[in-house]
Structure formats: C-alpha cells, structure tokens
N, CA, C and O atoms as a GROMACS GRO file, in nm:
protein
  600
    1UNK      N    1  -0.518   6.098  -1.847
    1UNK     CA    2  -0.628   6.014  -1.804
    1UNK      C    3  -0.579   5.880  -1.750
    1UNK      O    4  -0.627   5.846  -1.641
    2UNK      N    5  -0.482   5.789  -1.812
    2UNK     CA    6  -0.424   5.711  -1.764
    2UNK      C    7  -0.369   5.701  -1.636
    2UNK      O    8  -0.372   5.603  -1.562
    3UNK      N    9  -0.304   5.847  -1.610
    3UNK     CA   10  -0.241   5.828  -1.501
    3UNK      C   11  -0.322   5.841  -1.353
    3UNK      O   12  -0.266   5.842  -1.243
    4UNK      N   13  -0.446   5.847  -1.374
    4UNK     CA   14  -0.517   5.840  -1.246
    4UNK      C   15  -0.551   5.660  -1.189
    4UNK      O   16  -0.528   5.602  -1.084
    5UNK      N   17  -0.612   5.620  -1.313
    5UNK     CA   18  -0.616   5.430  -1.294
    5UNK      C   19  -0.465   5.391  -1.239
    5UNK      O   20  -0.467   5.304  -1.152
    6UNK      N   21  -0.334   5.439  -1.275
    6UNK     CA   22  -0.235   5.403  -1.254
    6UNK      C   23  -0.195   5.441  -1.094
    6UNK      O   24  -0.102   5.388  -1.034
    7UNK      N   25  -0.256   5.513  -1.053
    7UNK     CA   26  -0.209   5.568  -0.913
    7UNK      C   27  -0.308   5.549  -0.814
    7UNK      O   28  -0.268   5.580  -0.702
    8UNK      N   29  -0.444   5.501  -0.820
    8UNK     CA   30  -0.465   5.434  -0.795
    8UNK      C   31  -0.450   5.301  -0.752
    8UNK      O   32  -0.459   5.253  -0.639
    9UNK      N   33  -0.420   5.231  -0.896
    9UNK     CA   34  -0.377   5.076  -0.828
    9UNK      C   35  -0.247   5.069  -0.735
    9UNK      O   36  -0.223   4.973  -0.662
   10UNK      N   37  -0.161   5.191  -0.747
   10UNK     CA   38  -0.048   5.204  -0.680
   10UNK      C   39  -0.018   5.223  -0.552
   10UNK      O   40   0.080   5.202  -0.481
   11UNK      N   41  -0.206   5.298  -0.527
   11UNK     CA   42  -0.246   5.342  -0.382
   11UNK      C   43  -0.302   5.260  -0.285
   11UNK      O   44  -0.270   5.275  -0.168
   12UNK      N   45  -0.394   5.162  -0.323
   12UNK     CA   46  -0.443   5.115  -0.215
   12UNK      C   47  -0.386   5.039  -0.164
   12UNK      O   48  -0.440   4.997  -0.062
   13UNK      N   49  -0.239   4.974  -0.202
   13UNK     CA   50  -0.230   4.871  -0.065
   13UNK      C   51  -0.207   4.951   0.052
   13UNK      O   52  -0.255   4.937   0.165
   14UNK      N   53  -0.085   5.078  -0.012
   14UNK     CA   54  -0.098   5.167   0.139
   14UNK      C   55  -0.237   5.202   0.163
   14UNK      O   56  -0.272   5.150   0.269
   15UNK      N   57  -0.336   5.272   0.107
   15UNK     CA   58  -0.450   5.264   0.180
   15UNK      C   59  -0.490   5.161   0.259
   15UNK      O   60  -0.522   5.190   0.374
   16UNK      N   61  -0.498   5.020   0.217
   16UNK     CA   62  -0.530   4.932   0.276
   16UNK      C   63  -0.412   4.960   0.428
   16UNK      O   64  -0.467   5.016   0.522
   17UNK      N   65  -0.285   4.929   0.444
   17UNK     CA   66  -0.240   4.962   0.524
   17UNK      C   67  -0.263   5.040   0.605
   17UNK      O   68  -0.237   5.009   0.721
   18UNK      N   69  -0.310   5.143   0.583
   18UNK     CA   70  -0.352   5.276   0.679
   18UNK      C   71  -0.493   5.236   0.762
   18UNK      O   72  -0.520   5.267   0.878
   19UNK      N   73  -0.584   5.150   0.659
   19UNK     CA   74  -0.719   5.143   0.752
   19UNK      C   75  -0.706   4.998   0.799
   19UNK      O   76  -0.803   4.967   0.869
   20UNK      N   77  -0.625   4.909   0.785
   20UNK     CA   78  -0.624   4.827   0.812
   20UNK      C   79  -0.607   4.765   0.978
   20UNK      O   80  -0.612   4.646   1.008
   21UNK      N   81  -0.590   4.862   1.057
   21UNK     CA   82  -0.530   4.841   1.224
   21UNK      C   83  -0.676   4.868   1.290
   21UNK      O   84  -0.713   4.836   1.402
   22UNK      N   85  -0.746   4.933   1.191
   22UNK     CA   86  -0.909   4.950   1.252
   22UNK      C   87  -0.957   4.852   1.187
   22UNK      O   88  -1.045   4.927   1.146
   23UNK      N   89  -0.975   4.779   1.151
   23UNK     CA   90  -1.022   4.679   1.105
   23UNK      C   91  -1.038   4.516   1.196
   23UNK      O   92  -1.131   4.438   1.213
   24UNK      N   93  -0.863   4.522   1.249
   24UNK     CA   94  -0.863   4.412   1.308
   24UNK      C   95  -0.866   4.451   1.476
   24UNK      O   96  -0.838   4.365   1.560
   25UNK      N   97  -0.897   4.567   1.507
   25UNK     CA   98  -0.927   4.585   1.611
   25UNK      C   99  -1.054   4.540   1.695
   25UNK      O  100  -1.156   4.530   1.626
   26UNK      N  101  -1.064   4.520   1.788
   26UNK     CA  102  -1.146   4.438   1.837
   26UNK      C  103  -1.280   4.550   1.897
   26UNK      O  104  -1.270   4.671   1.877
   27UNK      N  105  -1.354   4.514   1.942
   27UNK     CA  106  -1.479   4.576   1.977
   27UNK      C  107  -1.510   4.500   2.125
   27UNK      O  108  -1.527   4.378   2.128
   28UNK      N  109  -1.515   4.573   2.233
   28UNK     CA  110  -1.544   4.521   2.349
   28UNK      C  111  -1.552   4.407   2.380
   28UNK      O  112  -1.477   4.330   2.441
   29UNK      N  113  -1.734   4.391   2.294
   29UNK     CA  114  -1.774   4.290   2.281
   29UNK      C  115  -1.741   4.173   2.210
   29UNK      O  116  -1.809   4.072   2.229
   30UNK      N  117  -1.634   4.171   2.120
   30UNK     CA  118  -1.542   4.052   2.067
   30UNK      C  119  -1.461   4.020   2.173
   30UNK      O  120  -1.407   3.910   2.161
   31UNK      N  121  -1.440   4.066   2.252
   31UNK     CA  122  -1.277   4.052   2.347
   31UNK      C  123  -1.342   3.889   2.448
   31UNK      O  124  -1.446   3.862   2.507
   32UNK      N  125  -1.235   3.831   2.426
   32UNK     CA  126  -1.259   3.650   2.550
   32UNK      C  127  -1.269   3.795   2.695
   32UNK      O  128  -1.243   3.912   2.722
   33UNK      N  129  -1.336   3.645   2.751
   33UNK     CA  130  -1.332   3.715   2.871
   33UNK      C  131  -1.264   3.756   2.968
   33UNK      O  132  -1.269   3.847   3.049
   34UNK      N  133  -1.170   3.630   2.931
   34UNK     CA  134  -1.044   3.673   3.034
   34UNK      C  135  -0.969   3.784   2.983
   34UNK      O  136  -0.881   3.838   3.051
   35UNK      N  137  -1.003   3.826   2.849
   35UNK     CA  138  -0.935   3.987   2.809
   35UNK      C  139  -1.019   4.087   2.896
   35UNK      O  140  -0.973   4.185   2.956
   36UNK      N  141  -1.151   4.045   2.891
   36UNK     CA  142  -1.232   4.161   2.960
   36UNK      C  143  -1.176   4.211   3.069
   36UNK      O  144  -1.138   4.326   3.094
   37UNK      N  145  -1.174   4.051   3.172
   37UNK     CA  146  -1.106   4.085   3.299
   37UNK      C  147  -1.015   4.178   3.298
   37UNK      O  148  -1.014   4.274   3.376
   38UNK      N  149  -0.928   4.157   3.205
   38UNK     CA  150  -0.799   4.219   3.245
   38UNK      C  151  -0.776   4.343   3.206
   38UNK      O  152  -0.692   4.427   3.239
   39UNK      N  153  -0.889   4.339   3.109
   39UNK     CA  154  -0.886   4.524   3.089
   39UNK      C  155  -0.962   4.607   3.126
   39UNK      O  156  -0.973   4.717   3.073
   40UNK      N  157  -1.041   4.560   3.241
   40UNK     CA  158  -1.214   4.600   3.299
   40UNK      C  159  -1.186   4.752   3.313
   40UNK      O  160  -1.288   4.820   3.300
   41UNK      N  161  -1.052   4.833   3.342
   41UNK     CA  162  -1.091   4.922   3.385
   41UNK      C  163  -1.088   5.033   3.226
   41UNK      O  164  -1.106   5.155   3.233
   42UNK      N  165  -1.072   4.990   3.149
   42UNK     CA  166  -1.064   5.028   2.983
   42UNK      C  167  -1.246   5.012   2.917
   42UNK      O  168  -1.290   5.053   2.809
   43UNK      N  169  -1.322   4.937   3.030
   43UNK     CA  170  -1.447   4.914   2.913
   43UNK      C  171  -1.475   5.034   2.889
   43UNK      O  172  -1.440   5.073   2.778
   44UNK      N  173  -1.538   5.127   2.972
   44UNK     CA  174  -1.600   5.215   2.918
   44UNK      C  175  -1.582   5.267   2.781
   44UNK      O  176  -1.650   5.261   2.678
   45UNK      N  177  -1.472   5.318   2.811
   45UNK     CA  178  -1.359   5.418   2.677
   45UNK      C  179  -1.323   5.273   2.579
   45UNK      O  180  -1.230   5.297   2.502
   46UNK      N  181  -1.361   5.174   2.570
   46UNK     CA  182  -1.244   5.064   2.506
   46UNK      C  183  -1.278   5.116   2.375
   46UNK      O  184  -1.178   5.152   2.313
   47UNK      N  185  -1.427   5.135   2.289
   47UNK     CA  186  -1.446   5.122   2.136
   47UNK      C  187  -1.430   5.278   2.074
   47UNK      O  188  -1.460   5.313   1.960
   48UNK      N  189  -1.368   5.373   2.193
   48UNK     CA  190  -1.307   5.479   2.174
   48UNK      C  191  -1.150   5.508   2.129
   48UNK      O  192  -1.087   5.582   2.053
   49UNK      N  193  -1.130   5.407   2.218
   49UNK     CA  194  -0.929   5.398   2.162
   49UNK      C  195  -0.909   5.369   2.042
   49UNK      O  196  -0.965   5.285   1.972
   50UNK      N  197  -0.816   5.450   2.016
   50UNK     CA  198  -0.733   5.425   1.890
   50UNK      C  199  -0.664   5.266   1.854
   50UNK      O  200  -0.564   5.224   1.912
   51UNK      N  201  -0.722   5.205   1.773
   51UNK     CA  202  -0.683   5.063   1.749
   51UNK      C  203  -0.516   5.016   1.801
   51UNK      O  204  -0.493   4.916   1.869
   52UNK      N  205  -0.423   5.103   1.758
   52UNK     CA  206  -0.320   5.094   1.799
   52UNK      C  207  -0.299   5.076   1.955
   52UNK      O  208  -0.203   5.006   1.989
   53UNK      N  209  -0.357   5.117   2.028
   53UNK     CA  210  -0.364   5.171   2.189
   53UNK      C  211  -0.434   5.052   2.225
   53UNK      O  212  -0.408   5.019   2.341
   54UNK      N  213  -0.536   4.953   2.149
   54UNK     CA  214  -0.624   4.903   2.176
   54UNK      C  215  -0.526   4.739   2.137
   54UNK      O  216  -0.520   4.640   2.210
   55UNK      N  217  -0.481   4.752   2.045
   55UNK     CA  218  -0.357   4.608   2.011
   55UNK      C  219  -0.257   4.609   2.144
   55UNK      O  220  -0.248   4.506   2.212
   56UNK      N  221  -0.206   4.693   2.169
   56UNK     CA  222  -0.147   4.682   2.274
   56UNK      C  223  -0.154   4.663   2.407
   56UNK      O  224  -0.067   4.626   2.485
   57UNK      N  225  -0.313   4.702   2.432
   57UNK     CA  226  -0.388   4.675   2.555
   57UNK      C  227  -0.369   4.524   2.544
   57UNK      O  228  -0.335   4.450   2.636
   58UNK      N  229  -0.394   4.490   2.421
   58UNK     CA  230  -0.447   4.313   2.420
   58UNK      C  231  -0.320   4.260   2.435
   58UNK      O  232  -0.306   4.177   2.524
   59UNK      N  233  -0.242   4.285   2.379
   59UNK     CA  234  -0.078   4.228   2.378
   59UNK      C  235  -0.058   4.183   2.562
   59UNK      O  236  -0.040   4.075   2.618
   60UNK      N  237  -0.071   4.318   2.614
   60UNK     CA  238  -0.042   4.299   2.784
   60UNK      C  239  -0.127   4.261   2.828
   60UNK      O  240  -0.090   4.225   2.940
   61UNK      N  241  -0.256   4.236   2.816
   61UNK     CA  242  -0.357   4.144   2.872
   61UNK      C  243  -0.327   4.005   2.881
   61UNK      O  244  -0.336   3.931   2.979
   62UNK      N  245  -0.272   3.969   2.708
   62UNK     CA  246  -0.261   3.816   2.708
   62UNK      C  247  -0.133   3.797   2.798
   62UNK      O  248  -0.130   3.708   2.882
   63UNK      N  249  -0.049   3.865   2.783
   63UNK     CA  250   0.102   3.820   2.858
   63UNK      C  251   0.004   3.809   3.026
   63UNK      O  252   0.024   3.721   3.110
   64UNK      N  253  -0.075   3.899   3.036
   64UNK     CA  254  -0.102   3.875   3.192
   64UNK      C  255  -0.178   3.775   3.266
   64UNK      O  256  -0.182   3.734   3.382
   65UNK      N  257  -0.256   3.742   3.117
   65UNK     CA  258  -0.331   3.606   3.143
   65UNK      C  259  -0.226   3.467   3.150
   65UNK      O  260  -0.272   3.357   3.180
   66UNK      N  261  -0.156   3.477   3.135
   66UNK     CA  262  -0.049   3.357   3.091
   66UNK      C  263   0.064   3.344   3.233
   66UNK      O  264   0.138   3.246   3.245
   67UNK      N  265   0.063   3.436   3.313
   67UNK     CA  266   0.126   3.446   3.429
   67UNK      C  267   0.105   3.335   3.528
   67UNK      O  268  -0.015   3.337   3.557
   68UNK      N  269   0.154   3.259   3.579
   68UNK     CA  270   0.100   3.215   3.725
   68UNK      C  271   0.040   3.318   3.837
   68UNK      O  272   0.092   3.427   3.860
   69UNK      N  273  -0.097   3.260   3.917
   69UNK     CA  274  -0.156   3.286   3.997
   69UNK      C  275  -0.073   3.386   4.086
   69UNK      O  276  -0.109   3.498   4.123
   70UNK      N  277  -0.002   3.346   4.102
   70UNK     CA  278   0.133   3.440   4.219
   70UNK      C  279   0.173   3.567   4.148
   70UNK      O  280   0.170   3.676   4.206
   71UNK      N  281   0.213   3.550   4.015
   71UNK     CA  282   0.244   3.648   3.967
   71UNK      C  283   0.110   3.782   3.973
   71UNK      O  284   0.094   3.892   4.026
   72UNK      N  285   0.056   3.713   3.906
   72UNK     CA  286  -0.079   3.800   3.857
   72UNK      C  287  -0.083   3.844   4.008
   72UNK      O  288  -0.098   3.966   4.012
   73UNK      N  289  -0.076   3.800   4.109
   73UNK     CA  290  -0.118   3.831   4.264
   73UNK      C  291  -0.009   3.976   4.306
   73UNK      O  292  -0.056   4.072   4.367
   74UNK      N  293   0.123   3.971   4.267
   74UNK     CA  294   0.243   4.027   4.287
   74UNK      C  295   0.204   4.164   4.224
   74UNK      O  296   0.180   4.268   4.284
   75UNK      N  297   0.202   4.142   4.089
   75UNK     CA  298   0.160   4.260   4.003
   75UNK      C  299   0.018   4.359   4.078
   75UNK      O  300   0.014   4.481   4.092
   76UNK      N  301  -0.068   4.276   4.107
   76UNK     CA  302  -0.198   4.366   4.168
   76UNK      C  303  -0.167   4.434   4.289
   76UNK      O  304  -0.206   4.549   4.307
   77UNK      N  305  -0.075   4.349   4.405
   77UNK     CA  306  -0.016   4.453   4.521
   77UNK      C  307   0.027   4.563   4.460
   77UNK      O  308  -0.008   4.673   4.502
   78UNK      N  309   0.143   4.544   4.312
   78UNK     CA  310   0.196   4.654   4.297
   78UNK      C  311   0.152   4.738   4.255
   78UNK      O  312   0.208   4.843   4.288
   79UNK      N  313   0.036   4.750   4.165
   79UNK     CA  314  -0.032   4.836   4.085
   79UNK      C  315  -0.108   4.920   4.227
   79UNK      O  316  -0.108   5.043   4.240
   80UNK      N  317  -0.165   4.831   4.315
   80UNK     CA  318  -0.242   4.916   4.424
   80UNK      C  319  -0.109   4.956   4.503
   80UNK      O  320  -0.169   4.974   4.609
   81UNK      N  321  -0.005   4.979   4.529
   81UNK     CA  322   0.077   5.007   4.603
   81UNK      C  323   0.148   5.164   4.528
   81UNK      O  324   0.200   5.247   4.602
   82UNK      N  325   0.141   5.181   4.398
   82UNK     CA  326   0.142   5.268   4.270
   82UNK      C  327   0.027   5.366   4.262
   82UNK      O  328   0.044   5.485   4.235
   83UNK      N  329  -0.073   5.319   4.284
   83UNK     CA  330  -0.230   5.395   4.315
   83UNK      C  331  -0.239   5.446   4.434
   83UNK      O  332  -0.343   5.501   4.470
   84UNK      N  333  -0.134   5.436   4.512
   84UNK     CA  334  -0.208   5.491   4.659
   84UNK      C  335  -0.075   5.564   4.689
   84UNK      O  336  -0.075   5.610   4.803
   85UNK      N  337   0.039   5.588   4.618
   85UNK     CA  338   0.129   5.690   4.623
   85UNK      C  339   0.072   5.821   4.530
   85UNK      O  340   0.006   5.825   4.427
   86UNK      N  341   0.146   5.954   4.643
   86UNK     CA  342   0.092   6.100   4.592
   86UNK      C  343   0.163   6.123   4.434
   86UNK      O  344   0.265   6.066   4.397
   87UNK      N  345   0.108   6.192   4.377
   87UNK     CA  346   0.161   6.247   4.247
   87UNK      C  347   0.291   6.299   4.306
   87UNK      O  348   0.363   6.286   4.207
   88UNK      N  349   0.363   6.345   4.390
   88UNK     CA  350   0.463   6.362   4.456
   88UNK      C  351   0.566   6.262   4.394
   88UNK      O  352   0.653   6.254   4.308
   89UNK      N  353   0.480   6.166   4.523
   89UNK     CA  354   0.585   6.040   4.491
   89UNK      C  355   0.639   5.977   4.347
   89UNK      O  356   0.751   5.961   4.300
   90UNK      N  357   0.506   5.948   4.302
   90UNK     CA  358   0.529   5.894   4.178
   90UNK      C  359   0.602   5.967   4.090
   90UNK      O  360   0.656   5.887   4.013
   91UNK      N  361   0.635   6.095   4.058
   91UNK     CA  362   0.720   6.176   4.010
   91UNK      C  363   0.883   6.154   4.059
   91UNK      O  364   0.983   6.160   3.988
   92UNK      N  365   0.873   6.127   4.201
   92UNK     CA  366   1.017   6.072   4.222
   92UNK      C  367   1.046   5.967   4.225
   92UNK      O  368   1.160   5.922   4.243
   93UNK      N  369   0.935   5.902   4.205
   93UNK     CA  370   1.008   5.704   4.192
   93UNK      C  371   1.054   5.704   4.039
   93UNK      O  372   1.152   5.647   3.992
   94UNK      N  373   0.940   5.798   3.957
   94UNK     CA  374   1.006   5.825   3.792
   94UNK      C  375   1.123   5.882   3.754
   94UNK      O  376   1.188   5.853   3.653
   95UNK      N  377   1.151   5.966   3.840
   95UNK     CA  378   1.321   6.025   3.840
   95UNK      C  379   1.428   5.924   3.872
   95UNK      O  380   1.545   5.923   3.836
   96UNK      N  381   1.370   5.853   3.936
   96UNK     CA  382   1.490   5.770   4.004
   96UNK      C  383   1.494   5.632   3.912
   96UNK      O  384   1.596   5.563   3.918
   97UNK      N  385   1.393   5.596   3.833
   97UNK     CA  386   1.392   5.550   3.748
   97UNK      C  387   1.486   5.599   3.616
   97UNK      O  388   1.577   5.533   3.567
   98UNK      N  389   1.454   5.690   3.584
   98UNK     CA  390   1.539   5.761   3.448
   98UNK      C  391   1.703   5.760   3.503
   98UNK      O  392   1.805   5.735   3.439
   99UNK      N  393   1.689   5.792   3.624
   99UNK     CA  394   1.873   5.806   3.670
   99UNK      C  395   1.908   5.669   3.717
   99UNK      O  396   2.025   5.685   3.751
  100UNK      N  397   1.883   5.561   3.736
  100UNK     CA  398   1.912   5.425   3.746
  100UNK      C  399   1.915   5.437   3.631
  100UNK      O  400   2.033   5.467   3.610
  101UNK      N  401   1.826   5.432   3.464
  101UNK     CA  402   1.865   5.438   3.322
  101UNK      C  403   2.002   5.479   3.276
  101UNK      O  404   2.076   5.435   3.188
  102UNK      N  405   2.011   5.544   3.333
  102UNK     CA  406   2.143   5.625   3.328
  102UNK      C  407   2.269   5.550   3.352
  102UNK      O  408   2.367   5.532   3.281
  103UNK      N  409   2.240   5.513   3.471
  103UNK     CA  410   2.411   5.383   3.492
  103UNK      C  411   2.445   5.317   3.436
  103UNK      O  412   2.367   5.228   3.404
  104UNK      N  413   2.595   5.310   3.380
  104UNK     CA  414   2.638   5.217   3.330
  104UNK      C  415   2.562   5.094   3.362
  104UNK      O  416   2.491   5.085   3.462
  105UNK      N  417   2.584   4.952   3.233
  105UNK     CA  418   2.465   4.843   3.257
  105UNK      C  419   2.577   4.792   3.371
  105UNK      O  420   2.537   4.786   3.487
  106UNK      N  421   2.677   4.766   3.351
  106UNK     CA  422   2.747   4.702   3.471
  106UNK      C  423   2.678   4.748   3.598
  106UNK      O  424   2.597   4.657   3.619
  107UNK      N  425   2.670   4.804   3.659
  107UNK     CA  426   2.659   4.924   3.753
  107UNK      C  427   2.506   4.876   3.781
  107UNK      O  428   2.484   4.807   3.881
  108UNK      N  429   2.399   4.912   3.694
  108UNK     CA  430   2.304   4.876   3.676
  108UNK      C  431   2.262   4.726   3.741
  108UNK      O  432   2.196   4.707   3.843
  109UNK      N  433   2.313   4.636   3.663
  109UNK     CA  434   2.320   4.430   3.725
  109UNK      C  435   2.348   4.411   3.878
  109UNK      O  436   2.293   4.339   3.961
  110UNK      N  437   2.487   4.530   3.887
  110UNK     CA  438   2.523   4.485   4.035
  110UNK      C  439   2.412   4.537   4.102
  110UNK      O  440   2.363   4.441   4.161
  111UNK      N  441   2.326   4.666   4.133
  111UNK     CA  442   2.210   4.696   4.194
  111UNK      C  443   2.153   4.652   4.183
  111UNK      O  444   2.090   4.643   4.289
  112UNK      N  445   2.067   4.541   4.030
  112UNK     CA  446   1.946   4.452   4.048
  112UNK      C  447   1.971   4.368   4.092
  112UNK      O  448   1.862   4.320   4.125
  113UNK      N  449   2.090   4.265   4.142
  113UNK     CA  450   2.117   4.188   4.224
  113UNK      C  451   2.136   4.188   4.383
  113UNK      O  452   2.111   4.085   4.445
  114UNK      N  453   2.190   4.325   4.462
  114UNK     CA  454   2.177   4.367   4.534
  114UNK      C  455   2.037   4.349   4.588
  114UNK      O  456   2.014   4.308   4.702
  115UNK      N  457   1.925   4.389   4.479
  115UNK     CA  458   1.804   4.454   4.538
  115UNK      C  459   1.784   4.280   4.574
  115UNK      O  460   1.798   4.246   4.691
  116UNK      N  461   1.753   4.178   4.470
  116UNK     CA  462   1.708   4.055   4.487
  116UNK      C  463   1.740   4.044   4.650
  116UNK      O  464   1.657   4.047   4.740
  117UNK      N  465   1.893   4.030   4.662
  117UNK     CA  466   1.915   3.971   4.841
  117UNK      C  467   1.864   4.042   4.909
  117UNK      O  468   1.832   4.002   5.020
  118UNK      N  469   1.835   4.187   4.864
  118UNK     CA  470   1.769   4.264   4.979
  118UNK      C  471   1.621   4.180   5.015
  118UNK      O  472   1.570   4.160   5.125
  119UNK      N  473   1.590   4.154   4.925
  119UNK     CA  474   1.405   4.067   4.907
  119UNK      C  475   1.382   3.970   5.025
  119UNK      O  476   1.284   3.964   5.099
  120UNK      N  477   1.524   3.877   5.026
  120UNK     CA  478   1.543   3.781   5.100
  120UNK      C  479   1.544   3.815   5.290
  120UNK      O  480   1.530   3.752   5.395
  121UNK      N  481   1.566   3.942   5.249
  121UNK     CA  482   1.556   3.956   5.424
  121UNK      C  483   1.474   4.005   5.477
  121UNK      O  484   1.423   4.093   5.407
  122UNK      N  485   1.407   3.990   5.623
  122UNK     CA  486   1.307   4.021   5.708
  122UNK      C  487   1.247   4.153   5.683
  122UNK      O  488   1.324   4.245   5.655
  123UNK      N  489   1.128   4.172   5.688
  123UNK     CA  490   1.094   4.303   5.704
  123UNK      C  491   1.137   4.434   5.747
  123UNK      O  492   1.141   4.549   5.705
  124UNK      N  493   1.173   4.357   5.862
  124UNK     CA  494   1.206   4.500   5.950
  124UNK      C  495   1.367   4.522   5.912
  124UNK      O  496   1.432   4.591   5.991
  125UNK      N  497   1.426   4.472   5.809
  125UNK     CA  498   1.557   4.499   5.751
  125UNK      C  499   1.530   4.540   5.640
  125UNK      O  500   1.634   4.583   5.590
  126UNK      N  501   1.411   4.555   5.545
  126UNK     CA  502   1.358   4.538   5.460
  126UNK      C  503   1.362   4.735   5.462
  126UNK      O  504   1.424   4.826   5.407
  127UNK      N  505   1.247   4.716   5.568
  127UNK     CA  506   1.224   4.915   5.621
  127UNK      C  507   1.313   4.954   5.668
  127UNK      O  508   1.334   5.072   5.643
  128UNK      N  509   1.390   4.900   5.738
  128UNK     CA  510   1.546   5.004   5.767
  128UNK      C  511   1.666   5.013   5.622
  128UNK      O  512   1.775   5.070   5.625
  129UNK      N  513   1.606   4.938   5.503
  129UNK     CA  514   1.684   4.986   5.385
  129UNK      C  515   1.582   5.112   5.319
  129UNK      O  516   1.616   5.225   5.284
  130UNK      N  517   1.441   5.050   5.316
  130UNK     CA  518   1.411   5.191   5.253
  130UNK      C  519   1.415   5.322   5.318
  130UNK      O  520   1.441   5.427   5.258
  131UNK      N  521   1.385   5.309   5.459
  131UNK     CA  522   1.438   5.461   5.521
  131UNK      C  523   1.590   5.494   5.510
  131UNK      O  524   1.624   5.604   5.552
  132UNK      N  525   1.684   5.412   5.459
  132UNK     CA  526   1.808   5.460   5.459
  132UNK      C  527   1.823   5.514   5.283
  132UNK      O  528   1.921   5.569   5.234
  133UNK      N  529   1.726   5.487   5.231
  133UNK     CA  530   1.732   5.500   5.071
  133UNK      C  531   1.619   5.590   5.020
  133UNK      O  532   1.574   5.604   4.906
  134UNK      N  533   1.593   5.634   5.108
  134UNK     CA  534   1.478   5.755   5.103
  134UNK      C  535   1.526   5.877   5.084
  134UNK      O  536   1.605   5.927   5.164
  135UNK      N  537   1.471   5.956   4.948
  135UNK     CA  538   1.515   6.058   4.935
  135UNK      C  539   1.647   6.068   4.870
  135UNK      O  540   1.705   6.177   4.860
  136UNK      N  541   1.707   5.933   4.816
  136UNK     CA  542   1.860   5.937   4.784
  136UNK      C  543   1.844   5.904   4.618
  136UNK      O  544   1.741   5.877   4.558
  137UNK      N  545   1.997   5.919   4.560
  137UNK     CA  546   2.013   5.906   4.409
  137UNK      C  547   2.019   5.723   4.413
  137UNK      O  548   2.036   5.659   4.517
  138UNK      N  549   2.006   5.673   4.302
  138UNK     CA  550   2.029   5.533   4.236
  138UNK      C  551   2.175   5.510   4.314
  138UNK      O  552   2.205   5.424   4.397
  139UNK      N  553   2.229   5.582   4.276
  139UNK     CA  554   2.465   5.552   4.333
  139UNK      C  555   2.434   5.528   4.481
  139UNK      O  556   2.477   5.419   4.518
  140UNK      N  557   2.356   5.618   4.599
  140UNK     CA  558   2.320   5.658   4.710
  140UNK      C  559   2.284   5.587   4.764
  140UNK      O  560   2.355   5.544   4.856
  141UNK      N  561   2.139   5.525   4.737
  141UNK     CA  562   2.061   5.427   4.790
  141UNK      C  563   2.086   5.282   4.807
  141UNK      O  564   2.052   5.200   4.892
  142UNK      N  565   2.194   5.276   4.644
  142UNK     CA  566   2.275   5.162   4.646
  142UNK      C  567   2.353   5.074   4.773
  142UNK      O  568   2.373   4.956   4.801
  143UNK      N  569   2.387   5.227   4.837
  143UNK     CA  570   2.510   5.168   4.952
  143UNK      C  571   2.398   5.143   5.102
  143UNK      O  572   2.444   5.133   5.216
  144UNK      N  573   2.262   5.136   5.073
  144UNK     CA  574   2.171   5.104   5.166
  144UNK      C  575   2.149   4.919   5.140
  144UNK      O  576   2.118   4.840   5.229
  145UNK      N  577   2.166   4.896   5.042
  145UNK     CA  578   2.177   4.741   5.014
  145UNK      C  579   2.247   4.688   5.057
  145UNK      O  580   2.345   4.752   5.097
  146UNK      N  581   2.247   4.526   5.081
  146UNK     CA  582   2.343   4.428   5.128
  146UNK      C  583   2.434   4.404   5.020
  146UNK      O  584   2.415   4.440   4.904
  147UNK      N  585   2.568   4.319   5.081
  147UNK     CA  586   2.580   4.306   4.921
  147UNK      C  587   2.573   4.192   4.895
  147UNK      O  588   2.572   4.100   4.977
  148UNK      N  589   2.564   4.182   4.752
  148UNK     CA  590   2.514   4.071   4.646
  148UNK      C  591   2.584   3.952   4.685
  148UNK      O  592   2.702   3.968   4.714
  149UNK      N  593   2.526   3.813   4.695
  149UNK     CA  594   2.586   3.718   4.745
  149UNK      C  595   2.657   3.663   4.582
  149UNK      O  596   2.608   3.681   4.470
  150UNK      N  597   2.782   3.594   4.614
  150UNK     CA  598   2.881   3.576   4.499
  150UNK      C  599   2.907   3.420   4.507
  150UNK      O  600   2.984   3.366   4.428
   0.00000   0.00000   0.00000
C-alpha cells in the first residue's frame, strides 16, 4: 500500500515534465503581433501543432523579427524564389546541399568565400556562373567561381 503514495510522489515531476510544453505553448490568440505576422501562413493549423513544432515556430519568428529591414527583405525574395522552383528542382538544390555537407570544412570555407566574390559581380557574370554550374557536383560548380580575393 505504501508503495503506490511513494511512486507517485516520484512521478509527477516527470509527469509534470511531459505535460508541461503544452502548457506554455501559446494559443494563436496569445501570440504579439509581430509573431502573427510572421507566422501568418501557420494560423489556420497554429492551435493544432504540436507545442514543440509550435516553440520553434516562435524561436524563428523572433530571430526574424529582430533582423534589419534588408534582411527580412533578402529572406522573402528567397523564400519566393524557393516557392516558384519545381519539386524537380528543389530535390536537386537538396542534393547538392547534402554533397557540399560532405566536403571537407576546409574545402567547404574556400567555396563560401568564392561564392561571396561571386555576389560582387554584375549580373550578367552572375548568369554566366550559374549556367556554367548547372547541373554540376559542389567540386564542379566550384571551378565556375572566381577566385576568392586574398
């Protein structure tokens, strides 16, 4: 008989732990507004998500609210620039993602630096790197870049 009072008191903080992420989860209608904004396309489904899914929405909301104007501006080209590529594509920008993962980090730095100077130049040098890097591996596409100023 004892040992049920005893396992009990032993239990609920993990209980508490377990229900506790629904608890401090937010409800649409608690969210500032500038969370709203930023998660407008989540209202519908929002008091459906799993609290966990729903902390983390907020996590990247606030980082996005906290951005400069430019940024926040940068990110929305890209997201619509992401939305308007075929499931095709996006399957191979994700490959090429995982195999850039792949390179040594050395290897890795020298290409994200590469890419920066590439940024710096004109458009139409801009499209004659991605048509030369079209269709190619991370190692491949690499040698379509300028190189890195030192």
């Amino acid at each position: 008989m004892n040992a049920l009072p005893n396992f009990l008191r032993r239990a609920w903080p993990l209980a508490l732990l377990c229900i506790a992420p629904t608890l401090w989860a937010q409800d649409w209608n608690q969210l500032k507004p500038e969370q709203q904004q930023a998660l407008s396309e989540f209202a519908a489904g929002w008091d459906s998500l799993p609290s966990d899914r729903r902390e983390q929405l907020l996590r990247r909301a606030d980082r996005y609210n906290a951005l400069p104007p430019e940024q926040k501006e940068q990110l929305k080209e890209g997201r619509q620039r992401w939305q308007s590529l075929s499931p095709e594509e996006r399957e191979r920008l994700r490959g090429f993602v995982r195999e850039f993962r792949e390179l040594p980090p050395e290897r890795r730095a020298e290409i994200r630096e590469r890419f920066r100077a590439a940024r710096q130049l004109p458009e139409a040098e801009r499209k004659s790197i991605r048509d030369c890097a079209r269709g190619k591996t991370p190692e491949q596409a690499a040698d379509c870049l300028p190189a890195a100023r030192k």
